[in-house]
C-alpha positions in Angstrom: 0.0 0.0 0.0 1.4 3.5 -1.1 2.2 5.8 1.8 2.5 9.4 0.6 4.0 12.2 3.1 0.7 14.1 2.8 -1.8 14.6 5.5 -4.4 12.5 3.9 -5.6 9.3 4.4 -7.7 7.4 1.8 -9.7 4.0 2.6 -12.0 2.0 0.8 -14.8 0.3 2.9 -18.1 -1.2 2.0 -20.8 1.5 1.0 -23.2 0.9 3.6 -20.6 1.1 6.0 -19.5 4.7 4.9 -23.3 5.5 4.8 -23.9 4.5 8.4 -20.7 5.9 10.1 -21.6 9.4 8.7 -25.1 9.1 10.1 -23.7 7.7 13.4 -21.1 10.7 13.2 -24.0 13.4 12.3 -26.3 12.2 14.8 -23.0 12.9 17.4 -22.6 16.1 15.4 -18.7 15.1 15.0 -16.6 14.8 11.8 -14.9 12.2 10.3 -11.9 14.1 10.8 -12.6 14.2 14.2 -13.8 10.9 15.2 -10.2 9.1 13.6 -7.9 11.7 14.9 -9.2 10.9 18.6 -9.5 7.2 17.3 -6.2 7.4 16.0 -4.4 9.2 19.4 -6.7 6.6 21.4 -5.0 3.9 19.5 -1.3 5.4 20.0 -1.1 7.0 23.4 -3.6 5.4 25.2 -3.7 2.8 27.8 -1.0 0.8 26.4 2.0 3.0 26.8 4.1 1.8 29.1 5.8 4.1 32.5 9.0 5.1 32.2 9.9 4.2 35.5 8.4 0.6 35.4 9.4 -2.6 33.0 6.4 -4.8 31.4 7.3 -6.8 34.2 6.4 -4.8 37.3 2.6 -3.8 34.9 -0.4 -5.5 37.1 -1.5 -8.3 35.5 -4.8 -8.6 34.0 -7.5 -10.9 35.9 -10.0 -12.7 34.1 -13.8 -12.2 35.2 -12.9 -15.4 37.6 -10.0 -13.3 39.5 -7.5 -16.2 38.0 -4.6 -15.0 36.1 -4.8 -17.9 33.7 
C-alpha cells in the first residue's frame, strides 16, 4: 500500500458502511476528521504506553472475570 508524506488518508470500505458511520457521526454532530484523529491518538497514546519508571514486568496483571490470572 502507497504511503505518501501528505496529510491524507484514503480508505475504501463497503458503501453501507461509509453511509452508516456518517449518520452515526452526524447524529453525534462530529466529523470524520474528528472521530479518527481521537481514534487514532486513542490507538497510539492510550492505555498501552508503558511508564518510564516501570518494565512490562512490574505492569499488574490482567484478571480474568474469575479473579484467576490464567
Amino acid at each position: 500500500m502507497a504511503r505518501g508524506k501528505s496529510g491524507r488518508v484514503v480508505i475504501e470500505i463497503d458503501p453501507k458502511l461509509k453511509r452508516q458511520l456518517y449518520a452515526t457521526l452526524e447524529y453525534k454532530q462530529e466529523t470524520m476528521k474528528e472521530w479518527f484523529v481521537k481514534e487514532a491518538e486513542g490507538l497510539i497514546y492510550g492505555a498501552k504506553q508503558l511508564s518510564l519508571f516501570e518494565t512490562p514486568d512490574d505492569q499488574p496483571s490482567a484478571k480474568h472475570d474469575d479473579g484467576s490470572d490464567k
